[in-house]
C-alpha positions in Angstrom: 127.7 129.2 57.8 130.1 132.3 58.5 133.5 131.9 56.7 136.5 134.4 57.3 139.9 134.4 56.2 141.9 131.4 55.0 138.6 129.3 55.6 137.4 130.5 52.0 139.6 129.3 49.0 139.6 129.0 45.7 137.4 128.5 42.6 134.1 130.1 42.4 132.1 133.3 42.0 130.8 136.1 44.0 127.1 136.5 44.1 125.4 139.7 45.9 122.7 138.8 47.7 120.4 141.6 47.0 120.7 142.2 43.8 121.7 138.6 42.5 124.9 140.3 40.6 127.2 138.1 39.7 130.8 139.2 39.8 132.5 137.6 36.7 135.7 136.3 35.9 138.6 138.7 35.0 136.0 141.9 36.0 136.0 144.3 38.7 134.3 145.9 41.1 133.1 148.4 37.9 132.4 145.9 35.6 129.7 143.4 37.9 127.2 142.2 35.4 123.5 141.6 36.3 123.6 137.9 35.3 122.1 136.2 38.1 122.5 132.6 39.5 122.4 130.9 36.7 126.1 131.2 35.4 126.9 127.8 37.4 126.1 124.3 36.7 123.4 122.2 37.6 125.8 119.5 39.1 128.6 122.2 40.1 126.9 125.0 42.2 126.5 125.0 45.5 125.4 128.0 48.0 127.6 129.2 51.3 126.4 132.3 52.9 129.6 134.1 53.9 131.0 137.3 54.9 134.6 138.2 53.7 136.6 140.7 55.8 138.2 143.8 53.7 136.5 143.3 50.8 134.6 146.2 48.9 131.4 144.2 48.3 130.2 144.8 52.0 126.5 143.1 51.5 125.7 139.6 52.6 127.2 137.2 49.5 126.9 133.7 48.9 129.7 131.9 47.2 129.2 129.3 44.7 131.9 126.4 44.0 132.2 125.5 40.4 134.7 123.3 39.6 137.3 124.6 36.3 135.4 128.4 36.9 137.6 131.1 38.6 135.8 133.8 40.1 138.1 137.0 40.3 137.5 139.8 42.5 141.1 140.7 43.0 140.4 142.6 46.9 138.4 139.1 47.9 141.3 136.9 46.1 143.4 135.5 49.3 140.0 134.8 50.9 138.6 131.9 48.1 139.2 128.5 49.0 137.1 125.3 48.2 134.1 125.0 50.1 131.6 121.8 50.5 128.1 122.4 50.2 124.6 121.7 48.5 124.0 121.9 44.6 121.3 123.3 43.3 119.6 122.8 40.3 119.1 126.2 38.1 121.2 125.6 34.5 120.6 122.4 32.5 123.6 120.4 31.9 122.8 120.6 28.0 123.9 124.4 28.7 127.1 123.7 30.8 128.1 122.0 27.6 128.3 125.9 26.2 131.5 126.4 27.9 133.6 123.5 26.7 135.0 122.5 23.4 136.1 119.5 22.0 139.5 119.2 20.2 141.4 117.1 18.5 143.7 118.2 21.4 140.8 117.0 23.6 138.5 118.2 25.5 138.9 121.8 26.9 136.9 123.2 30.0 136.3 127.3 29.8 134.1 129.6 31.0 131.2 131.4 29.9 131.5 135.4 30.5 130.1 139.0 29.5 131.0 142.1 27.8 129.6 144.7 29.1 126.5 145.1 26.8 125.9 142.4 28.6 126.8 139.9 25.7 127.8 136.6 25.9 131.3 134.8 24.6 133.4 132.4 25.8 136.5 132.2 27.6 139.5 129.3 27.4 142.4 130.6 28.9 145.6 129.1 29.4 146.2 126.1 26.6 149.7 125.4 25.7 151.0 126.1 22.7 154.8 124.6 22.9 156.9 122.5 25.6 157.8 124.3 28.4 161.1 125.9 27.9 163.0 124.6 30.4 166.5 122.9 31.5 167.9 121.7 28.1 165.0 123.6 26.1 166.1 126.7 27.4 167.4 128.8 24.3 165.9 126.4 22.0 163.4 126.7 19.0 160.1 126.1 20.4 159.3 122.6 20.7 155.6 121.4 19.5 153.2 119.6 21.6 152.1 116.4 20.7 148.5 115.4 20.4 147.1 114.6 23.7 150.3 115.4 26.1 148.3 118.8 27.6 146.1 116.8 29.3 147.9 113.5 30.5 145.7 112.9 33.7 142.2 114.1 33.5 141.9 113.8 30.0 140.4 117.1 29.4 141.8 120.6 29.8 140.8 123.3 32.7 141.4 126.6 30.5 139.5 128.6 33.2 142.8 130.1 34.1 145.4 132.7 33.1 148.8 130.5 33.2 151.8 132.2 34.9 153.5 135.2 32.7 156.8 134.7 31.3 159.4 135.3 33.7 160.2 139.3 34.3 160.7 142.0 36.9 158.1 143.5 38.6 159.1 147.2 39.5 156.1 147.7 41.7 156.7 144.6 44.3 160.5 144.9 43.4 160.6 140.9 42.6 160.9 138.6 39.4 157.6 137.0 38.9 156.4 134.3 36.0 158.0 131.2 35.3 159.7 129.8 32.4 156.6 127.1 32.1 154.9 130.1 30.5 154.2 129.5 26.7 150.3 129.0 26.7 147.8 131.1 24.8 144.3 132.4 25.0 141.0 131.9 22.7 138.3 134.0 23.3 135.2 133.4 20.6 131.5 134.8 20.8 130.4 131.2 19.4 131.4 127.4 20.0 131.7 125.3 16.4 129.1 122.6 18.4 126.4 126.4 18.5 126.8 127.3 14.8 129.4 126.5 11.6 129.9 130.0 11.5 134.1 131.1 11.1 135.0 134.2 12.4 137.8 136.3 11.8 140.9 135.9 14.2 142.7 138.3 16.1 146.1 137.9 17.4 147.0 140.4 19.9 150.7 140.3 21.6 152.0 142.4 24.0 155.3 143.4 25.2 157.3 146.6 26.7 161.0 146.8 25.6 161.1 143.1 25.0 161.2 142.6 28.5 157.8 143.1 29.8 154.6 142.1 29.4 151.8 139.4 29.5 148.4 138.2 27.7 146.5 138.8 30.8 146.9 142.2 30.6 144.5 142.1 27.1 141.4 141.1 29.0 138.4 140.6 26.1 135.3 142.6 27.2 135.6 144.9 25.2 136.7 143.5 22.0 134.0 140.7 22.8 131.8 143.4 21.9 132.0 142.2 17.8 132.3 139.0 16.4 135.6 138.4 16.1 137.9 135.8 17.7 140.5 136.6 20.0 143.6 135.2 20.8 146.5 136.8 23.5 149.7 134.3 24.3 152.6 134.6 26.4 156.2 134.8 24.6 160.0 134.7 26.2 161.3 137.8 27.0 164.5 139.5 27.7 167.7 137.5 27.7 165.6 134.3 28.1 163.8 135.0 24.6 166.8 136.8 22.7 169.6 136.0 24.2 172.7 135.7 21.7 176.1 135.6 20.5 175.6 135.1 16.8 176.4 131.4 16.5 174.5 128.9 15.6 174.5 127.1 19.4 172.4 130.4 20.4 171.4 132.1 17.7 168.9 134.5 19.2 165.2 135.2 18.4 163.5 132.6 20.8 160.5 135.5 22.0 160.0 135.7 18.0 159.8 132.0 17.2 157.6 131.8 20.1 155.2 133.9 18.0 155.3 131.8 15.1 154.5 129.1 17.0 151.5 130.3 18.1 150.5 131.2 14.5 151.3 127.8 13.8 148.7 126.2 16.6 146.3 129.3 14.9 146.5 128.0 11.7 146.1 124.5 13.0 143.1 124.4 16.1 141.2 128.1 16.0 138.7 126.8 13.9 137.8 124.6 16.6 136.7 127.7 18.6 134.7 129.2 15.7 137.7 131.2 14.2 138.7 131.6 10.4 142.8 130.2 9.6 142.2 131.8 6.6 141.6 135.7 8.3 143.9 135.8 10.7 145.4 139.5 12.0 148.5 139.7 14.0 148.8 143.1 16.1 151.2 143.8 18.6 151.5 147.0 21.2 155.3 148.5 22.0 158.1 146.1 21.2 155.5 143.5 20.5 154.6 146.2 17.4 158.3 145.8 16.1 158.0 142.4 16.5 154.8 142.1 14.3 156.4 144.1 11.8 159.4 141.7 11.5 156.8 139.1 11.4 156.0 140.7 7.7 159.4 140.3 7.1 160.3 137.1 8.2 159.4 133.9 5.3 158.5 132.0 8.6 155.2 134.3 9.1 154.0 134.4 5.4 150.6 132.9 5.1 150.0 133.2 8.8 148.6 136.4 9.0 146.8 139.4 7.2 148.0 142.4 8.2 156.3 149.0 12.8 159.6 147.6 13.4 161.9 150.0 11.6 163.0 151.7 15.1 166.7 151.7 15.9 166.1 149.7 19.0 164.1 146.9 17.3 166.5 144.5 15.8 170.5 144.1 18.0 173.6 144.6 15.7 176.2 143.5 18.2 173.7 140.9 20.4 177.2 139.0 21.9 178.0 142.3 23.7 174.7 141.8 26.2 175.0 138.3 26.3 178.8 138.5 27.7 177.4 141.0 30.0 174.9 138.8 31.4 177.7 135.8 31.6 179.6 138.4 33.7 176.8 139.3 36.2 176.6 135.7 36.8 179.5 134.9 37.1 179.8 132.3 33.9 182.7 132.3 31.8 183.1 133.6 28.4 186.0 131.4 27.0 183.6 129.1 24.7 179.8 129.9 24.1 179.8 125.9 25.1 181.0 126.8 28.5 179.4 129.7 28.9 175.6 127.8 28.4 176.2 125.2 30.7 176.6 127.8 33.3 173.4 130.0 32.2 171.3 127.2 32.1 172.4 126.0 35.6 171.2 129.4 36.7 167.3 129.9 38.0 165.5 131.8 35.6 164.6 134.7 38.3 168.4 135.0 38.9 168.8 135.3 35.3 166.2 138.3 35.5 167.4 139.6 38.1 171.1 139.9 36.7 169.6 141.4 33.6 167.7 144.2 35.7 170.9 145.1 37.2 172.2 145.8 33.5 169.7 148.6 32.9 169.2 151.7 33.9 166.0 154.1 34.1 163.7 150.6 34.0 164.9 150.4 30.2 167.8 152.0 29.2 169.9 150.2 27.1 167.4 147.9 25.2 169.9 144.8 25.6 167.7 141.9 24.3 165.9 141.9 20.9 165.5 140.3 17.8 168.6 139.6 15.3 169.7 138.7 12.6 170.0 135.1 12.1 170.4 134.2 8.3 173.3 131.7 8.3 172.3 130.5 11.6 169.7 128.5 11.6 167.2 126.8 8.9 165.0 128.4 8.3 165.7 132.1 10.0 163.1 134.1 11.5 165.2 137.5 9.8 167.4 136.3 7.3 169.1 139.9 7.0 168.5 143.4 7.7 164.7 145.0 7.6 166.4 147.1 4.7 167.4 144.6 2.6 164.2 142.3 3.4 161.7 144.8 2.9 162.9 145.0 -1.0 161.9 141.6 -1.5 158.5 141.5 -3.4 157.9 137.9 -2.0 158.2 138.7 1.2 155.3 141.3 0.6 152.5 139.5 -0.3 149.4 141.6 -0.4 148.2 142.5 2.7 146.3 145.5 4.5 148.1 147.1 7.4 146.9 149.4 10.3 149.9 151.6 11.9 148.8 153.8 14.8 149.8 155.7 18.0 149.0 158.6 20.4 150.4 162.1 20.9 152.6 161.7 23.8 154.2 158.1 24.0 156.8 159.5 26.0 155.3 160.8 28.5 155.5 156.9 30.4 159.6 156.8 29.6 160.2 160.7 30.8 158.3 159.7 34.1 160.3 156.2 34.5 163.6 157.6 33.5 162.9 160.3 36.4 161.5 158.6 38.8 164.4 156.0 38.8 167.1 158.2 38.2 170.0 157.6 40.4 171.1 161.2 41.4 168.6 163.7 42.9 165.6 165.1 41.8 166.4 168.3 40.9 165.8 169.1 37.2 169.2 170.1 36.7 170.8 166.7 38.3 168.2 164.5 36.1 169.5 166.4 33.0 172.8 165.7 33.9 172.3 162.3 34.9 170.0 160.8 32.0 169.7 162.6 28.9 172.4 162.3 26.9 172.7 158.7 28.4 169.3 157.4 27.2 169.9 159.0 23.6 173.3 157.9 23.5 172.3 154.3 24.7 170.3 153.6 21.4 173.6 153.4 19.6 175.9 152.1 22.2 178.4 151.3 19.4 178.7 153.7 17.3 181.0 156.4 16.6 178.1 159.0 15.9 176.3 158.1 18.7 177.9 161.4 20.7 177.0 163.6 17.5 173.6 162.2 17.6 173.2 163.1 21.2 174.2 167.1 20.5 171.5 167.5 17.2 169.1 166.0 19.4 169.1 168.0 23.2 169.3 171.3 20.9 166.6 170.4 18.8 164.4 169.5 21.9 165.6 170.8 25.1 166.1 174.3 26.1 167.9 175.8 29.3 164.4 175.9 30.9 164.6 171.6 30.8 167.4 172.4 34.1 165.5 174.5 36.3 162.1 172.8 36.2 160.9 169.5 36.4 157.4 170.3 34.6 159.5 171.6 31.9 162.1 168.6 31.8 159.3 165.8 31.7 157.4 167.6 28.8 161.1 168.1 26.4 161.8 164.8 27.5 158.9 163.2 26.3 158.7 164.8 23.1 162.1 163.7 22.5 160.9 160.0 23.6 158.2 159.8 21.5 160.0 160.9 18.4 163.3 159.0 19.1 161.2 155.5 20.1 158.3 155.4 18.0 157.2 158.8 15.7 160.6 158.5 13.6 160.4 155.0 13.1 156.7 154.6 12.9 155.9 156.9 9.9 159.1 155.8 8.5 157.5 152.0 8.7 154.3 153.8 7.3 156.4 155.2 4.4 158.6 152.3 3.7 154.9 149.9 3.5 153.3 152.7 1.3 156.0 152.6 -1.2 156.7 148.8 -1.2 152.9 147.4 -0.8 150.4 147.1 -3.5 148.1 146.5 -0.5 146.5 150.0 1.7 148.5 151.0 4.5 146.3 153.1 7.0 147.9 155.1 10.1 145.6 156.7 13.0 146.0 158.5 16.1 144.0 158.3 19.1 143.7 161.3 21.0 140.8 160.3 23.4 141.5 163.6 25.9 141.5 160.3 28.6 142.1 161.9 31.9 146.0 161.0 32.6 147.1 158.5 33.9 150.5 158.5 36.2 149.9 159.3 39.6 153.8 158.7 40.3 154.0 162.0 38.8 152.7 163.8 41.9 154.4 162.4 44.3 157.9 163.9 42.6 156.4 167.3 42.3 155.4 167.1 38.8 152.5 169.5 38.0 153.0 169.6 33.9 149.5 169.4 32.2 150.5 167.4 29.5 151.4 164.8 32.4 147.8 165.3 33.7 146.0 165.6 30.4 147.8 163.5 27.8 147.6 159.9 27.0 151.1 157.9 27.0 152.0 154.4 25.6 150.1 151.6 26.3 146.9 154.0 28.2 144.9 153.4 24.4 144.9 149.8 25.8 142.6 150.4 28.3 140.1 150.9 25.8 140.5 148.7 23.8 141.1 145.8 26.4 140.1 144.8 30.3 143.4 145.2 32.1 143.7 143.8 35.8 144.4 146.9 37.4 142.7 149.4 35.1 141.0 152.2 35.8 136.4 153.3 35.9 135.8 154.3 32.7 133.9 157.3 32.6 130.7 157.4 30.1 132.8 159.3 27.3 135.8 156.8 27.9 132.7 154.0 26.9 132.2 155.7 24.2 135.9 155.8 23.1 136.4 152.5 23.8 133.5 151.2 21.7 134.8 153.6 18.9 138.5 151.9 19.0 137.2 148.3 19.1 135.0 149.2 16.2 137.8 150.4 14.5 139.6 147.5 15.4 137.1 144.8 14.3 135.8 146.5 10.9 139.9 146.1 10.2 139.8 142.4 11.3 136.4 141.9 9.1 137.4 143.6 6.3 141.1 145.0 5.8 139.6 148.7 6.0 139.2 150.5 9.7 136.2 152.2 8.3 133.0 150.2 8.8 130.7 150.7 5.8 128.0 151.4 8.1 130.1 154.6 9.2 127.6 157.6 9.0 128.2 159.8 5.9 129.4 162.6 8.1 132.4 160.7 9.3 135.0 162.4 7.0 136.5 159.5 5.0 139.6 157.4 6.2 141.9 157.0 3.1 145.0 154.9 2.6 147.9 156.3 2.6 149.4 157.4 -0.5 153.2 156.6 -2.0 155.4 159.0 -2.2 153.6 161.8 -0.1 153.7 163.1 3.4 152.6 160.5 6.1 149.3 162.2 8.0 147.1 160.2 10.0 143.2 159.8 10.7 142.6 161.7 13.9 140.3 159.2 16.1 138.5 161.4 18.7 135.1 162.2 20.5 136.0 166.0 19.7 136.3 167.5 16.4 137.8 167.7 14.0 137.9 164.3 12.8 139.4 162.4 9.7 142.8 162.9 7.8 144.9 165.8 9.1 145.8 168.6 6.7 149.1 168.6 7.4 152.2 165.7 7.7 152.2 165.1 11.6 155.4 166.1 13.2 156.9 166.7 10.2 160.1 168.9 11.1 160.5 166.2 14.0 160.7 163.6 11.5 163.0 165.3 8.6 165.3 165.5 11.9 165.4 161.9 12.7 165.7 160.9 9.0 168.8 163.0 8.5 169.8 161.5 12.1 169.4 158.3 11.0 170.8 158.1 7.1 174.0 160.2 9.1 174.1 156.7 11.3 172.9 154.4 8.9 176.0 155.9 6.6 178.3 155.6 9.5 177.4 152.2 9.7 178.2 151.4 5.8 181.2 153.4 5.8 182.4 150.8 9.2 181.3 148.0 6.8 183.1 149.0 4.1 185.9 149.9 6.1 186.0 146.4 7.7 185.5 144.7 4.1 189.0 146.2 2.8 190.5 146.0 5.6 190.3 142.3 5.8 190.9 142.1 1.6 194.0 143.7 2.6 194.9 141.4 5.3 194.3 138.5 2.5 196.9 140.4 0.1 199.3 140.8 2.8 199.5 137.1 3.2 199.3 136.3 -0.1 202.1 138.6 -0.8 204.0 136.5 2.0 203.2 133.2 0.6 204.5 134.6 -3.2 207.6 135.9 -1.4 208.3 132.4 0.5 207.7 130.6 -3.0 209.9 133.1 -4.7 213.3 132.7 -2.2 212.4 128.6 -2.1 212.6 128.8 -6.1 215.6 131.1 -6.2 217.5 128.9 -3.8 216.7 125.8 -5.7 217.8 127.6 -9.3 220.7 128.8 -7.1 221.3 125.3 -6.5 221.4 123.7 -9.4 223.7 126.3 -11.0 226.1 126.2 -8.3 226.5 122.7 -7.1 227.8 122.2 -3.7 227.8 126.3 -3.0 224.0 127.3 -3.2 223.4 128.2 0.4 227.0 130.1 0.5 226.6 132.6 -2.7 222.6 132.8 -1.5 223.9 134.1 1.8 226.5 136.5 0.8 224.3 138.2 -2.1 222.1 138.6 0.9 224.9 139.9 3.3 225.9 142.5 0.1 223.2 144.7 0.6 221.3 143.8 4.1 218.4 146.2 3.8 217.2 145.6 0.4 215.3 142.3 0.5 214.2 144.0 3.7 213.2 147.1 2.0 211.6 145.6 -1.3 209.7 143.5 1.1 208.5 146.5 3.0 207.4 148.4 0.0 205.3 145.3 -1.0 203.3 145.2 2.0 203.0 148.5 1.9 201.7 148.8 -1.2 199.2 145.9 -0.7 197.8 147.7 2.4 197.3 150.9 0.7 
């Protein structure tokens, strides 16, 4: 039987007929496992002999249904269809029963999959953690659901599936994809509770770009899978539809963030029906989703939740109505009433909603107008009640708990590229300069005064004449400025701030793999700069640490890399140290780091040398941005303070009215009862003796109480 095209659908795997490889789900053409037939169910598998058009597997295949298993080979995708046929008999149905588990949720389907040792785990992807957010659960605290509502029909769960992404932009296609029906999670385990009683330490990994990006099947497991730990990735709201906000309590912001808690929530409550330990649970987080997990210290909603930086200037929205009214305005909502103004956003699609706030930014990014906020006084409990500042004084809210910091030399190496690639003018080196620099430095602080003196230390500090007559030049000054402006300054700041405050170890890292690089875009725009070609940029550690859909062949010292990282990863997990104790006694030692002294960082590399630098990392950089900031952070007081006395004065000025309207009503009435009859005549002409000098006394009284 010879099937082409939209004959062959959906759910099942790819088998090669020679070899008898089966092609997994969420792997590639690299990452085929030698696991023969017998993935498939006794009473589910059935053989087709089939040749599929286009795709890179060009040997003779069969394809075997099995019902709740997807079979991904992303080239072969639009050709998988359902397909009737004969079963065989080569897996017991006592072993099918190794890819479900049964919860007091109910029963949930998943798959059965391989690292790339080969070893065994298994996969449930896709189980909902909250109520869709939709129609009148738009902007809304997360709502919990209820015991047996996930599965109303069947009765059991197919968590064979990624569930659609949160809704975003997608720069590539140049369309919104996702939908709002997006809060559902992922469990990945090595072991099933019905196998062995064993708990495992859990894993929480989030990700997220600028708050407005990002989704959980990006983190695929095979690597991590490696080590017994158990994993868990989720979906959160993003951009205006997680944090939108005007400061009032009918939309207080923060809906991405209580997202998260409510996945830590269903952690505390059902992992340990998938083998994992509520009591050793780690939250992690990559880009904005590593803000967010530092506000997750913070925040009295996450204490308990997890063991295990967010002090960057973009993290947390000072002045969150100013987007929100923007959004209103690009759709065409009015602003009178936040009442008003909701009734029209919610009657808006959510991909028009993303759409209007795509047209807000510029350079992919630039301004960040979503995030987290402040919401103390707005809701009860709040996810922040006040500023990191003031919160990260609070003993309370620092219970004892290891924490992991990390990065890679050149984060902004990805923003340099985006901000030229999508820059609106030409592509000459001079017109990007023009065009972007000062904007996306300026656009950090789009309120403030300083934000203009902020922008003149920072291009003489980083950029020379050299950044306007070469592109090679301007990418490399413009992603050392990116990396210390969005993540250096505010990461070993974090790092600092933890150090000083914790009694617990704080441990910082950098991965400098020597990965070849990474963006191809690069080329295309004449960009020859070998830091482009040899660096690694945010988010590329990632691909060694996790599967991603679209990654790219590891090479044999990338393996090696990538088992290193997840190591490191999963001694932290086990133990609350990124050092394993089987580490080999050459490995220099990786210490905490110590209050009160330079930040360094343990150097994780194939090359040497290895362990804690010798000297503060970027140092110079970051006595810059500290001075840059206290200068802003000052600013910002001295506005406070300046809008405290201005309004004590505004209350003198009327209480100096009221005392003058209680004097003249007093005087009359004295007047009155002295001068029976006359009262209104003798106030009058005393008045009309000396016009000015009521007026005048009355003037120097205000005057006074203003000064």
């Amino acid at each position: 039987m010879i099937l082409t095209g939209a004959e062959v659908p959906d759910g099942i795997a790819l088998v090669n007929e020679a070899t008898s490889r089966v092609i997994m789900p969420g792997h590639h053409n690299d990452m085929i496992e030698s696991a023969g037939a017998g993935v498939c169910a006794a009473d589910e598998l059935m053989c087709v002999h089939v040749s599929i058009p286009n795709c890179s597997t060009s040997e003779n295949i069969y394809i075997l249904q099995l019902k709740d298993f997807v079979g991904l080979q992303q080239c072969c995708l639009r050709y998988l269809n359902f397909v009737p046929g004969k079963r065989s008999e080569e897996k017991t149905s006592e072993e099918y029963q190794s890819a479900q588990v049964q919860t007091t949720l109910g029963l949930i389907y998943g798959t059965q999959e391989f690292t790339d040792q080969p070893r065994p785990f298994f996969a449930f992807r896709g189980i909902p953690y909250a109520r869709p957010p939709v129609g009148g659960l738009r902007w809304s605290t997360p709502q919990k659901t209820e015991q047996g509502s996930v599965f109303p029909e069947n009765r059991y769960l197919d968590a064979t599936r990624y569930q659609s992404p949160c809704p975003q932009y997608d720069y590539l296609s140049g369309r919104v994809v996702g939908e709002e029906d997006c809060l559902y999670l992922n469990v990945f385990t090595p072991i099933v509770p019905t196998h062995s009683p064993v708990k495992l330490p859990v894993l929480v990994y989030l990700e997220g770009v600028m708050y407005v990006e990002g989704t959980a099947a990006n983190l695929g497991p095979h690597h991590l899978l490696r080590h017994d730990i158990v994993l868990v990735t989720a979906n959160y709201r993003l951009g205006a539809l997680g944090f939108l906000s005007t400061r009032e309590k009918t939309l207080a912001g923060n809906y991405g963030a209580l997202d998260q808690v409510a996945i830590l929530n269903w952690v505390q409550q059902y992992v340990s029906q998938f083998a994992g330990d509520p009591t050793r649970v780690t939250l992690a987080g990559h880009s904005s989703a590593a803000s967010l997990v530092h506000l997750h210290t913070l925040s009295p909603l996450s204490i308990g939740m997890m063991s295990g930086g967010g002090n960057c200037v973009w993290s947390v929205a000072e002045s969150p109505e100013i987007a929100t009214y923007t959004l209103a305005a690009q759709l065409s909502c009015p602003t009178t009433s936040t009442h008003t103004m909701l009734l029209c956003l919610r009657s808006k699609s959510a991909s028009d909603i993303v759409k209007a706030q795509t047209k807000m930014l510029r350079y992919k990014y630039w301004p960040v107008w979503f995030r987290p906020v402040v919401d103390g006084g707005l809701r009860q409990p709040a996810f922040l009640p006040d500023h990191i500042d003031v919160l990260s004084v609070y003993p309370s809210l620092r219970p004892p708990r290891p924490v992991l910091v990390g990065g890679v030399p050149h984060e902004g190496i990805l923003f340099a590229l985006g901000t030229i690639v999508y820059s609106e003018g030409g592509k000459s080196a001079r017109e990007v300069y023009n065009e972007a620099v000062r904007y996306t430095i300026t656009s950090i602080w789009p309120n403030t005064s300083s934000s203009e003196a902020i922008a003149d230390a920072v291009t003489s500090f980083y950029y020379t004449s050299k950044a306007t007559e070469s592109l090679d030049t301007l990418v490399e000054q413009m992603s050392e400025t990116f990396t210390d402006l969005l993540f250096t300054s505010c990461i070993w700041d974090a790092t600092a701030d933890l150090a000083s405050t914790s009694t617990s170890p704080v441990y910082t890292s950098l991965v400098s793999p020597g990965v070849a690089a990474l963006n191809r875009a690069s080329e295309g725009i004449g960009i020859r700069s070998p830091v482009i070609h040899a660096g690694i940029s945010h988010g590329h550690d990632l691909n060694l640490i996790f599967t991603h859909p679209h990654k790219m062949k590891l090479s044999t010292p990338d393996h090696r890399m990538s088992t290193y990282l997840t190591s490191t990863l999963a001694s932290f997990v086990h133990t609350g140290s990124p050092q394993s104790v089987q580490t080999s006694s050459s490995v220099p030692v990786w210490s905490p780091i110590q209050p009160g002294q330079p930040v360094s960082y343990y150097k994780l590399s194939l090359k040497p040398p290895l362990g804690i630098s010798s000297t503060p990392y970027r140092n110079n950089e970051w006595n810059l941005w500290r001075q840059t900031l206290r200068y802003v952070d000052t600013a910002t007081v001295m506005s406070y303070a300046f809008s405290v006395v201005t309004w004590v004065l505004v209350g003198l000025l009327v209480l100096v009215v009221v005392l003058v309207l209680v004097f003249v009503v007093m005087l009359r009435a004295a007047r009155r009862d002295q001068y029976p009859g006359n009262s209104s005549l003798t106030f009058q002409s005393r008045m009309s003796r000396n016009p000015s000098a009521t007026s005048s006394s009355f003037s120097n009284e205000v005057t006074r109480g203003m000064s």
